[in-house]
C-alpha positions as CSV (number, residue, x, y, z in Angstrom):
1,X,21.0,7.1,29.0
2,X,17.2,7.0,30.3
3,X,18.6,6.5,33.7
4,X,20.4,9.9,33.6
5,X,17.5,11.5,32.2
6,X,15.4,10.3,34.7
7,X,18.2,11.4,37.7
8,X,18.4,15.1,35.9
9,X,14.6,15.1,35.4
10,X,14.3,14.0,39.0
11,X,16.5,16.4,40.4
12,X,14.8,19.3,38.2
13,X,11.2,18.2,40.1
14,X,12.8,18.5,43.5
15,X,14.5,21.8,42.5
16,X,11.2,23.3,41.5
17,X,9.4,21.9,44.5
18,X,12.1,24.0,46.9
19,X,11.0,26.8,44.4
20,X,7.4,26.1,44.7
21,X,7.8,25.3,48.8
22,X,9.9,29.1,48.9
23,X,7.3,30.6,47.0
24,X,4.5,29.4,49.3
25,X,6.1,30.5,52.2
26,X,6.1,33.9,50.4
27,X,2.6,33.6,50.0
28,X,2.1,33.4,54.0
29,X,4.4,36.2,55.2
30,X,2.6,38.5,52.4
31,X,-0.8,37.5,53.6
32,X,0.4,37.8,57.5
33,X,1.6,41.5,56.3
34,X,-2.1,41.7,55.1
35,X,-4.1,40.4,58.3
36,X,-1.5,43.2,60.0
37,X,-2.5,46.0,57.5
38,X,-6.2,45.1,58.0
39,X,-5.6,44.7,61.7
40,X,-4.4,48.2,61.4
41,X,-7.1,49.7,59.3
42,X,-9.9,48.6,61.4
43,X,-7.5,50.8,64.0
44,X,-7.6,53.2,61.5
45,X,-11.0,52.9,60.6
46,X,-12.0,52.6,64.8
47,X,-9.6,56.3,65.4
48,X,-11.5,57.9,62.3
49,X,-14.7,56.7,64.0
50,X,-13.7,58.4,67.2
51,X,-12.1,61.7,65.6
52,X,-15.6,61.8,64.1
53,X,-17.4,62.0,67.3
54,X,-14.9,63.9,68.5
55,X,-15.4,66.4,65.7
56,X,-19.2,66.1,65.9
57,X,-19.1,67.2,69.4
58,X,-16.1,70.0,68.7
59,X,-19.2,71.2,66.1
60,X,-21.3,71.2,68.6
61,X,-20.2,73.1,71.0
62,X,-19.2,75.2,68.3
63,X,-22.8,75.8,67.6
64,X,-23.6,76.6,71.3
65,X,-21.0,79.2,71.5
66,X,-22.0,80.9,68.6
67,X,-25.4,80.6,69.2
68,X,-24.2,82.2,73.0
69,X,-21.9,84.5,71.2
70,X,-25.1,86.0,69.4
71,X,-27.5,86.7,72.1
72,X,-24.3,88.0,74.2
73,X,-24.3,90.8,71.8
74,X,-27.9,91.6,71.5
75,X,-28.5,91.3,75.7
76,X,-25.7,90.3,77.8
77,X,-26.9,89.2,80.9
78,X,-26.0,89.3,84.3
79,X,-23.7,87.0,86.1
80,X,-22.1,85.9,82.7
81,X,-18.2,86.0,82.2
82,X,-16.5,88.6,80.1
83,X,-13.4,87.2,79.4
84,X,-15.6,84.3,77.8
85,X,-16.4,86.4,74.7
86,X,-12.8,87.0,73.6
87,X,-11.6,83.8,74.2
88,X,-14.2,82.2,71.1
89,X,-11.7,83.0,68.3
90,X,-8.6,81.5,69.8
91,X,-10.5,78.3,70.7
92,X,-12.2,78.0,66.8
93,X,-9.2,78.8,65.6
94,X,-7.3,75.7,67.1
95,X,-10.0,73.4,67.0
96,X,-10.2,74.0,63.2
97,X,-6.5,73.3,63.2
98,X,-6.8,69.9,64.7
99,X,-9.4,69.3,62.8
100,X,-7.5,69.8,59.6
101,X,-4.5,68.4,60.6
102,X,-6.9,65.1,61.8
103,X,-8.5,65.1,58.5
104,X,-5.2,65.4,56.7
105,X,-3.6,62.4,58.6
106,X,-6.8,60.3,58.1
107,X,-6.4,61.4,54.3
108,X,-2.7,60.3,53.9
109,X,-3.6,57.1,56.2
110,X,-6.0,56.2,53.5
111,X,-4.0,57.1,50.8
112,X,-1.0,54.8,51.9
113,X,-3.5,52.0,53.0
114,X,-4.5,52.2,49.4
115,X,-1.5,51.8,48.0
116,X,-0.5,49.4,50.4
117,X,-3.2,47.0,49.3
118,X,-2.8,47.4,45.8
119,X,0.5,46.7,45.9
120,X,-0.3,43.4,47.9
121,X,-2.9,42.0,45.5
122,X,-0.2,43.0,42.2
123,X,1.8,40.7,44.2
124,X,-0.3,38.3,45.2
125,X,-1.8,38.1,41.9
126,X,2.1,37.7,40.3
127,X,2.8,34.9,42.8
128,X,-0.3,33.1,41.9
129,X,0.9,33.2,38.4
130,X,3.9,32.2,39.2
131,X,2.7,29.3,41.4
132,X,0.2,28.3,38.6
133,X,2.8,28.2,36.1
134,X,5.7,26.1,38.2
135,X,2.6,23.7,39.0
136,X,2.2,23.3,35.6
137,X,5.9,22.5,35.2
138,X,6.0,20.4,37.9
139,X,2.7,18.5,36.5
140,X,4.2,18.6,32.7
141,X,8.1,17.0,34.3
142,X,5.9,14.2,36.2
143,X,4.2,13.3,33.1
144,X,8.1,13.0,30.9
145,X,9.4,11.4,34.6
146,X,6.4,9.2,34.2
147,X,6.8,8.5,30.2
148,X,10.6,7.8,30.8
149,X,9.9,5.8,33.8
150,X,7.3,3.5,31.6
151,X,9.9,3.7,28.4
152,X,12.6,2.5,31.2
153,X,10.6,-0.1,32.1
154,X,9.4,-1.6,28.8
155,X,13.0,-1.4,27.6
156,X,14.3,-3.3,30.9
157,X,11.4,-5.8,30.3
158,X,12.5,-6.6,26.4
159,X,16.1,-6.4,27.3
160,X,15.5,-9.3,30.3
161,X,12.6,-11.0,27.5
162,X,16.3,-10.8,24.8
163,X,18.1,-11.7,27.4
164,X,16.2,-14.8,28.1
165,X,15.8,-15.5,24.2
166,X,19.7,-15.3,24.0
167,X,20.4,-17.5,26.8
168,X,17.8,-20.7,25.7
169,X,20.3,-19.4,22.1
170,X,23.7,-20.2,23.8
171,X,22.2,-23.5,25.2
172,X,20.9,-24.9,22.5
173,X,24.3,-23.9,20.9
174,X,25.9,-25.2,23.3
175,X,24.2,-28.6,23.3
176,X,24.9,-28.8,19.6
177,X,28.4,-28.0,19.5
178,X,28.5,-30.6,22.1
179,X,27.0,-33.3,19.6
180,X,29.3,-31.6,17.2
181,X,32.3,-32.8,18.5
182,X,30.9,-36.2,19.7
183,X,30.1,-36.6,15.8
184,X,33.4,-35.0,15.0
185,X,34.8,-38.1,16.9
186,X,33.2,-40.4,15.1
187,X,34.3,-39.2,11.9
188,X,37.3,-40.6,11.6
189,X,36.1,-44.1,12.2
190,X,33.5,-43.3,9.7
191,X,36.1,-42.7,7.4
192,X,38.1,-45.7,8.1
193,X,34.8,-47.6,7.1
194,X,34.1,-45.7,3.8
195,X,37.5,-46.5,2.7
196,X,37.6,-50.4,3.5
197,X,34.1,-50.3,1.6
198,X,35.2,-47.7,-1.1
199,X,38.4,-50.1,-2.0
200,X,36.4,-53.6,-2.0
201,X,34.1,-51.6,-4.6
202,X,37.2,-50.6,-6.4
203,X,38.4,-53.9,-6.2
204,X,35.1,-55.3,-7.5
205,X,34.6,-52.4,-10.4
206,X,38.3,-53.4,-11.4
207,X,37.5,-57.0,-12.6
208,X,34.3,-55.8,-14.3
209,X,35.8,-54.0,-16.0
210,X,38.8,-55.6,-17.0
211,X,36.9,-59.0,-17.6
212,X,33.3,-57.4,-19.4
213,X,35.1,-53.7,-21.8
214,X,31.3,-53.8,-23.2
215,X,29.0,-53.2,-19.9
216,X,25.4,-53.5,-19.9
217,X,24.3,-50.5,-17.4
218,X,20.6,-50.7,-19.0
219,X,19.2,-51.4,-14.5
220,X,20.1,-48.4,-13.6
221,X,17.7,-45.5,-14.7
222,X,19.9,-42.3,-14.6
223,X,22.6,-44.0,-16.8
224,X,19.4,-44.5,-19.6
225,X,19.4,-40.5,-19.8
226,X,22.5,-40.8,-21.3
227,X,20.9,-43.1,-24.3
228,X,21.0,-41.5,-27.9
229,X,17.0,-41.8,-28.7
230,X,15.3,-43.2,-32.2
231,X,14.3,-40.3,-34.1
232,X,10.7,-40.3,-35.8
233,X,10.7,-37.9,-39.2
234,X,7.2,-38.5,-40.1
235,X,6.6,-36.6,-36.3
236,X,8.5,-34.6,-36.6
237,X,7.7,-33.3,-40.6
238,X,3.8,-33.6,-39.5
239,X,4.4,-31.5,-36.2
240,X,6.3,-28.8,-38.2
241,X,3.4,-28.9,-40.5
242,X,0.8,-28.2,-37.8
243,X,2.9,-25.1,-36.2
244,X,3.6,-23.8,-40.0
245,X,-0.7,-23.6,-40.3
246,X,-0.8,-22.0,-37.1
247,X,1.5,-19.8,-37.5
248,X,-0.5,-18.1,-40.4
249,X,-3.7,-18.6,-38.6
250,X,-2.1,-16.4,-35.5
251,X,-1.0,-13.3,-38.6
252,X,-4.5,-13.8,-39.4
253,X,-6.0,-13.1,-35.9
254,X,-3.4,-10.7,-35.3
255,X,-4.5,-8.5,-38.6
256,X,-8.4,-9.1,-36.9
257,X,-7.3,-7.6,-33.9
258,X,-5.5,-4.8,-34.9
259,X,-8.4,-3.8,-37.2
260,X,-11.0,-4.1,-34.3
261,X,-9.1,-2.2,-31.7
262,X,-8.0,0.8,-34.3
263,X,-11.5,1.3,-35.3
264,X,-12.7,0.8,-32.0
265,X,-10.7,3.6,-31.3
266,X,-11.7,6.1,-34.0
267,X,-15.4,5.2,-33.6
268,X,-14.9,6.3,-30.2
269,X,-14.2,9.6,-31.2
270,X,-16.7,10.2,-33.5
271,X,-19.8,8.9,-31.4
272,X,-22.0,9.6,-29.5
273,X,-19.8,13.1,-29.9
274,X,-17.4,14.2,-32.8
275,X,-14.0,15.0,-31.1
276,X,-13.9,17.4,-33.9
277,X,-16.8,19.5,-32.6
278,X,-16.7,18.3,-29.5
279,X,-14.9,17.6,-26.6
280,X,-14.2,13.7,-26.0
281,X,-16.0,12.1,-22.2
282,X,-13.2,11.4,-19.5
283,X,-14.5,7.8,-19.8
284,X,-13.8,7.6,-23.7
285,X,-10.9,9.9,-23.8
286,X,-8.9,7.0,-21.2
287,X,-10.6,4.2,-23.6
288,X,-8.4,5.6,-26.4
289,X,-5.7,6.3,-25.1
290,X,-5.5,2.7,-24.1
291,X,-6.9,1.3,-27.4
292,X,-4.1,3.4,-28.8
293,X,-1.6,0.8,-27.4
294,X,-3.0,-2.1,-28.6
295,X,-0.1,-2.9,-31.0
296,X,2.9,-3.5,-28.4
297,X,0.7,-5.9,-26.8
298,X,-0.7,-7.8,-30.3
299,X,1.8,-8.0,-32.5
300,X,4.3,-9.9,-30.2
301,X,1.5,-12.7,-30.8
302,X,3.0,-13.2,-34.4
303,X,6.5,-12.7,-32.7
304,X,5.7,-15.7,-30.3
305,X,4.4,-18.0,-33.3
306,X,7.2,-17.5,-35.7
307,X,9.6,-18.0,-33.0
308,X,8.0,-21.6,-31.9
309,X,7.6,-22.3,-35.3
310,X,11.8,-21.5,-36.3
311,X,12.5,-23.6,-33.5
312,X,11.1,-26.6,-34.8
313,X,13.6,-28.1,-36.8
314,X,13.8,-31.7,-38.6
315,X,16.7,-33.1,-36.6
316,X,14.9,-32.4,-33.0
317,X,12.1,-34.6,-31.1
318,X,9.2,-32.0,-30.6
319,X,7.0,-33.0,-28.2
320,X,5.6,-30.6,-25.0
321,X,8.9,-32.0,-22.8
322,X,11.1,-30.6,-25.7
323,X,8.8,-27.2,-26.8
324,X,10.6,-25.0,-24.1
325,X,10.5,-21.8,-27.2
326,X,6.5,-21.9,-26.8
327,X,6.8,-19.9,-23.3
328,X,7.3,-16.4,-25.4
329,X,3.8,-17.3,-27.3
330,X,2.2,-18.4,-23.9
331,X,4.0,-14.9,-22.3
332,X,2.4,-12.9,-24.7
333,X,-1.2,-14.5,-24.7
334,X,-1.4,-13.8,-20.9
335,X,0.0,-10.1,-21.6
336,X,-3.0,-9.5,-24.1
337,X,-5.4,-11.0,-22.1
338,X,-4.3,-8.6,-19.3
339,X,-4.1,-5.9,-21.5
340,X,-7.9,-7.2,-22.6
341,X,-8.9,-7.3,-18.9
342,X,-8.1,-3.6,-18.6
343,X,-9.7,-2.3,-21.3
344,X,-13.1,-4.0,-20.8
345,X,-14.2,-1.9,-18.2
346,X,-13.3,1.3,-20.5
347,X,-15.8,-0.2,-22.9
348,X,-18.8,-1.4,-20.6
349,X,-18.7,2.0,-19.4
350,X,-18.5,4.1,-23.3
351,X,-21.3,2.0,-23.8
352,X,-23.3,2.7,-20.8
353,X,-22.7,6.9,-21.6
354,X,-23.6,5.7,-24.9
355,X,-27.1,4.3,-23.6
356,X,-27.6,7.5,-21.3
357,X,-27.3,9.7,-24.8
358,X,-30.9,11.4,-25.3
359,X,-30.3,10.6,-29.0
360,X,-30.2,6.7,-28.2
361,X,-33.3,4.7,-28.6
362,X,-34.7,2.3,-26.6
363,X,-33.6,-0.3,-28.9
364,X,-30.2,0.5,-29.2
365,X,-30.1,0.4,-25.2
366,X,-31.3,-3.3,-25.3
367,X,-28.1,-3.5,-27.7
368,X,-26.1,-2.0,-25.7
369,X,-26.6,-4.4,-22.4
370,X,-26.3,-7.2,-25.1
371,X,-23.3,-6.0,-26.4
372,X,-21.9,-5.8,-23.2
373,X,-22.5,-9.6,-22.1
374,X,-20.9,-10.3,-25.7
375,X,-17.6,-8.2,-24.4
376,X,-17.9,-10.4,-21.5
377,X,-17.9,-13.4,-22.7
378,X,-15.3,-12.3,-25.3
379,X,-12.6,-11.6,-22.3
380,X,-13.0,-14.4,-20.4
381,X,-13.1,-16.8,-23.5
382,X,-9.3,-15.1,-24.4
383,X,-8.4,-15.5,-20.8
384,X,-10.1,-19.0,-20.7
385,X,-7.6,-19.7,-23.4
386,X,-4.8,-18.2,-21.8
387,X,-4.8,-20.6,-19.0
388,X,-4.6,-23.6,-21.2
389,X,-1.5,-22.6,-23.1
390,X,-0.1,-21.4,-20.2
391,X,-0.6,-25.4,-18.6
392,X,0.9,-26.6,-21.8
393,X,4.4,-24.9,-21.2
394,X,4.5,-26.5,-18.1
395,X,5.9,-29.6,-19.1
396,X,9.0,-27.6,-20.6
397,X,9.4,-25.3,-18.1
398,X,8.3,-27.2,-15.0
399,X,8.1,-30.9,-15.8
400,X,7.0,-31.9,-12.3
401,X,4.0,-29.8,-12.5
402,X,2.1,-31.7,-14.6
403,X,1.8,-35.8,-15.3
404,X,2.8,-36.8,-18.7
405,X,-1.1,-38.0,-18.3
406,X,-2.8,-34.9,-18.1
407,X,-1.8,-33.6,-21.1
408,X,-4.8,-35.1,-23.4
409,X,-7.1,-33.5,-21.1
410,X,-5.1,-29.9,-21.7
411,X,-5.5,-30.4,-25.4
412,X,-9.4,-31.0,-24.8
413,X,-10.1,-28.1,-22.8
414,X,-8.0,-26.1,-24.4
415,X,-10.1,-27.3,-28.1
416,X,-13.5,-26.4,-25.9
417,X,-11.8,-22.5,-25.3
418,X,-11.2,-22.2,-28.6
419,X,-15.0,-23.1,-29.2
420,X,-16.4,-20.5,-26.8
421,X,-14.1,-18.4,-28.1
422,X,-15.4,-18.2,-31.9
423,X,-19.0,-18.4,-30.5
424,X,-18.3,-15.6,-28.5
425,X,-16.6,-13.6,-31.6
426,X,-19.6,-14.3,-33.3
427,X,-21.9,-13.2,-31.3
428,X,-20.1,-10.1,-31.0
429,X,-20.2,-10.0,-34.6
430,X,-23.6,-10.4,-35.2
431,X,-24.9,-8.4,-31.9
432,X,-23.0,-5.3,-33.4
433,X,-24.4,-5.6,-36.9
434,X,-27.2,-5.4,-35.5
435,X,-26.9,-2.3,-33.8
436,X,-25.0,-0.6,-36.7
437,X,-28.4,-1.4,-38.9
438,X,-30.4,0.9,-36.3
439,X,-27.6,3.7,-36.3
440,X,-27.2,3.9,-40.3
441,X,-31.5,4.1,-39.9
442,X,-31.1,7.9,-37.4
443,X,-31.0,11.2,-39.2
444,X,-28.1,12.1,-36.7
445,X,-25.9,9.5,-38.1
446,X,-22.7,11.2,-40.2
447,X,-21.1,9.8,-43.0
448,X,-17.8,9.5,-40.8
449,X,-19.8,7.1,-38.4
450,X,-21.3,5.2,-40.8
451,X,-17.8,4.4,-42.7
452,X,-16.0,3.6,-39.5
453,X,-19.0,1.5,-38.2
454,X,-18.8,-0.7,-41.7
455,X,-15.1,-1.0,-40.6
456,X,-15.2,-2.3,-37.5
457,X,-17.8,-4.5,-38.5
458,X,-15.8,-6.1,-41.5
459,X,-12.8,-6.2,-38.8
460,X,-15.4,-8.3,-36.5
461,X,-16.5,-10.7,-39.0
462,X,-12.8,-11.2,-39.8
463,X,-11.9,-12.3,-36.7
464,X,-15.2,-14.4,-36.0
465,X,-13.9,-16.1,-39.1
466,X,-10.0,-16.5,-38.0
467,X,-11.2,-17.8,-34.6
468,X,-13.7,-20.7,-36.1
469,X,-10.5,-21.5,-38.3
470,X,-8.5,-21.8,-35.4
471,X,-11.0,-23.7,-33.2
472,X,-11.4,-25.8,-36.4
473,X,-8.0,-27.0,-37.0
474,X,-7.1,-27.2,-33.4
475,X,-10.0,-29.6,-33.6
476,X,-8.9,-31.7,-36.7
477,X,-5.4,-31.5,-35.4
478,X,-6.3,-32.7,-31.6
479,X,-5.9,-36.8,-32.4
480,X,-2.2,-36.0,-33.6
481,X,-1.4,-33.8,-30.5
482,X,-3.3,-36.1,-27.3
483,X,-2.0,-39.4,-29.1
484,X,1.6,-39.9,-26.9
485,X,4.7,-40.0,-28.7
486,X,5.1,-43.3,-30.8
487,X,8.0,-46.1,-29.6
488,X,10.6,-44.7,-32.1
489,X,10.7,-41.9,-29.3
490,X,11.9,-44.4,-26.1
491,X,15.3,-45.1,-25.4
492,X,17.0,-48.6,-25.3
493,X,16.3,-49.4,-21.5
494,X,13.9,-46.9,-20.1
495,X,10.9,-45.1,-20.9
496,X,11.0,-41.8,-23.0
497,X,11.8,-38.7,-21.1
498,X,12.4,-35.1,-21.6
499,X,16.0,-35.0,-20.9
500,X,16.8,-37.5,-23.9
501,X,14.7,-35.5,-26.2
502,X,16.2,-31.8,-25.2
503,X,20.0,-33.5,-26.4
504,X,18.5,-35.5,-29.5
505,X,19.8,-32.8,-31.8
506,X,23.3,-32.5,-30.0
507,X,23.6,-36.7,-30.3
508,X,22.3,-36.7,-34.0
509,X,24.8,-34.0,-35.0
510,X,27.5,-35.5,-33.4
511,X,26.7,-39.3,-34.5
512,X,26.6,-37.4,-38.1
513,X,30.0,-35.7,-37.9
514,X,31.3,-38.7,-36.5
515,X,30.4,-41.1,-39.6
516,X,31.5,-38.5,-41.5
517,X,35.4,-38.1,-40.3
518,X,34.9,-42.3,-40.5
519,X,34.2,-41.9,-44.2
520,X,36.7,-39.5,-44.8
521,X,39.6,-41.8,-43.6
């Protein structure tokens, strides 16, 4: 296809170069017609010159005549002709005669010159025009001939670089089809082989079998996985404890947090301006409409909890390996903690308009920059936390992805979050009772302020409270969870595992309806 473009496009250049070439030579007969007009209105211009003269003189004598005429009529002298005198109007008379008709020839000479050379220079001017405007062409087809000529060749270029690419292809499949069918002869043989060994093994498994019913198979280690575990109820009763306390410790943070982002919100719309009165800053007017959200990404904390919590039963092993339901608590952590993330920002910056307010003291700007380090800290202690639960569902989900090992270390740092993050509650807590002291103290400060301040500040102390509780027990509670399982959780033969642990509910149910359809024989 680019090749017939480029054969019409090529033909279309030469056609207008005939056109231009014709044109040109158009150009040089008209401006030969020219040089010949010119030529003949110098000749013109040279018999004009000569008429002129010949005029002048024809004047002149003119003038001597009548000047003769006169004094013949006054004195006539002696000796002068008479048939002179009569003769002067004949003469005048045709001399003025060939004078008009000279001066009406040099008239219409001029006038057709004129319009002789006007109409050359319309044409001239129209074939200059023209020649501009097929130059163009021709210039504006070289530059497609040119673009097609450089698209040609890129495209010839790839097509030879595929080309290439496709024959190295072909060899290499060529060379392996090659060692295909050399292995494809060797198969057979191979086969041959696999059954001599396959039917000595046979042979071999046979008289096991037949000579030992009761085979010990404790060597090999995926045959262990098979092995119904010991089951440890004082674990297990103990564990179910622990997730029962905090289950009610999570309600209780939940409750904290509902409280503090509510009233977050409606403070927001009461200071520095009542939305009432006033219209609400772009800044804080985004800050509650995401605070508003704050219970789809909460609650499902208390959802996650209860659902870890109904999952631990009395006839399972629960141990991380086994814990696979405590990804929905770990999912929703990291969803609040992104939901957290995003609304930090919001509430550095209500606090900074808060600071530029004229009606803000220079006191309750120091607050202010405090109380944004405390929101700080608060956010990365939640997401601190976050991290740590999310390590300990690795073991369920994922159980190459952490050694059995690390998993006292997890509990440790995941104790130390919890720390930082009551202290940074706390401060929180105390940094913003502060400033609510110094806003209840301004004669600006409305009754609705002051009741939602006393709000948000109870909600605060509520959850400095609920997170020292939980850092607490998570603390009491960390030499049961870094301790490793006890024996009663190996199997007969190998080491304890997940896999034996995940079916430990399957085999005790099973072992129990079994001795129960014994008994009932």
């Amino acid at each position: 296809q680019l090749r017939a473009q480029n054969q019409v496009l090529k033909r279309a250049v030469v056609d207008e170069q005939e056109v231009s070439g014709v044109f040109k030579e158009q150009l040089k007969g008209r401006e030969q017609s020219v040089r010949r007009l010119e030529q003949e209105m110098d000749s013109l211009t040279f018999r004009n010159q000569q008429l002129a003269k010949r005029v002048e003189l024809l004047q002149g004598e003119l003038e001597s005549m009548e000047k003769r005429g006169k004094k013949s009529k006054v004195s006539p002298r002696a000796g002068d002709p008479v048939a002179s005198v009569p003769m002067f109007p004949a003469r005048e008379s045709v001399f003025n005669e060939d004078l008009q008709k000279k001066i009406g020839e040099n008239e219409e000479l001029h006038k057709q010159l004129y319009e002789v050379a006007d109409k050359h220079e319309r044409e001239q001017a129209a074939l200059r025009e023209r020649l501009a405007w097929l130059e163009e062409q021709v210039s504006s087809q070289d530059d497609v001939a040119q673009a097609l000529r450089s698209a040609h060749a890129q495209t010839t270029e790839r097509l030879q670089h595929d080309r290439a690419q496709h024959e190295v292809k072909v060899q290499a499949l060529e060379r392996e089809a090659k060692e295909c069918r050399l292995r494809a002869e060797e198969f057979p043989l191979q086969l041959q082989e696999v059954r001599v060994d396959l039917g000595g093994r046979l042979e071999e498994a046979t008289v096991i079998i037949q000579e030992h019913i009761p085979f010990n198979d404790t060597s090999i280690p995926e045959f262990n996985t098979l092995n119904v575990p010991t089951y440890d109820r004082a674990h297990q009763l103990r564990a179910r404890e622990l997730v029962g306390q905090a289950l009610l410790l999570v309600k209780d943070l939940v409750s904290s947090l509902l409280n503090f982002h509510t009233y977050t919100e409606q403070r927001c719309l009461v200071h520095p301006l009542d939305a009432s009165t006033h219209p609400v800053s772009p800044v804080n007017q985004k800050f509650c409409q995401f605070l508003h959200e704050n219970a789809s990404y909460v609650r499902p904390l208390d959802q996650g909890m209860q659902q870890l919590h109904d999952s631990i039963t009395e006839d399972a092993v629960t141990m991380l390996e086994t814990v696979v339901s405590l990804s929905p608590f770990s999912d929703s952590l990291s969803n609040y903690v992104s939901y957290l993330s995003k609304l930090t920002p919001y509430q550095l910056e209500s606090l900074q308009e808060e600071s530029r307010s004229p009606l803000c003291s220079e006191e309750l700007r120091t607050h202010n920059a405090e109380l944004e380090q405390d929101v700080r800290a608060m956010t990365a202690a939640f997401s601190r936390t976050s991290t740590y639960v999310v390590a300990l569902t690795l073991p369920g989900t994922r159980p190459q992805a952490m050694h059995p090992d690390n998993h006292g270390a997890v509990y440790t740092q995941l104790g130390a979050a919890l720390h930082s993050l009551h202290q940074a509650a706390q401060g929180l807590s105390k940094r913003y009772g502060a400033k609510v002291s110094l806003e209840h103290e301004l004669p600006t400060s409305s009754h609705k302020l002051r009741s939602t301040n006393e709000c948000l500040l109870s909600s605060l102390v509520a959850l400095a409270c609920t997170t020292g509780k939980i850092a607490e027990f998570f603390a009491g509670s960390l030499d049961f969870l870094s301790v490793a399982p006890s024996p009663a959780f190996g199997r007969r033969g190998a080491a304890g595992g997940a896999e034996a642990a995940r079916c430990v509910a399957k085999y005790r149910r099973k072992a129990a309806q079994y001795m129960f359809t014994i008994q009932q024989v």
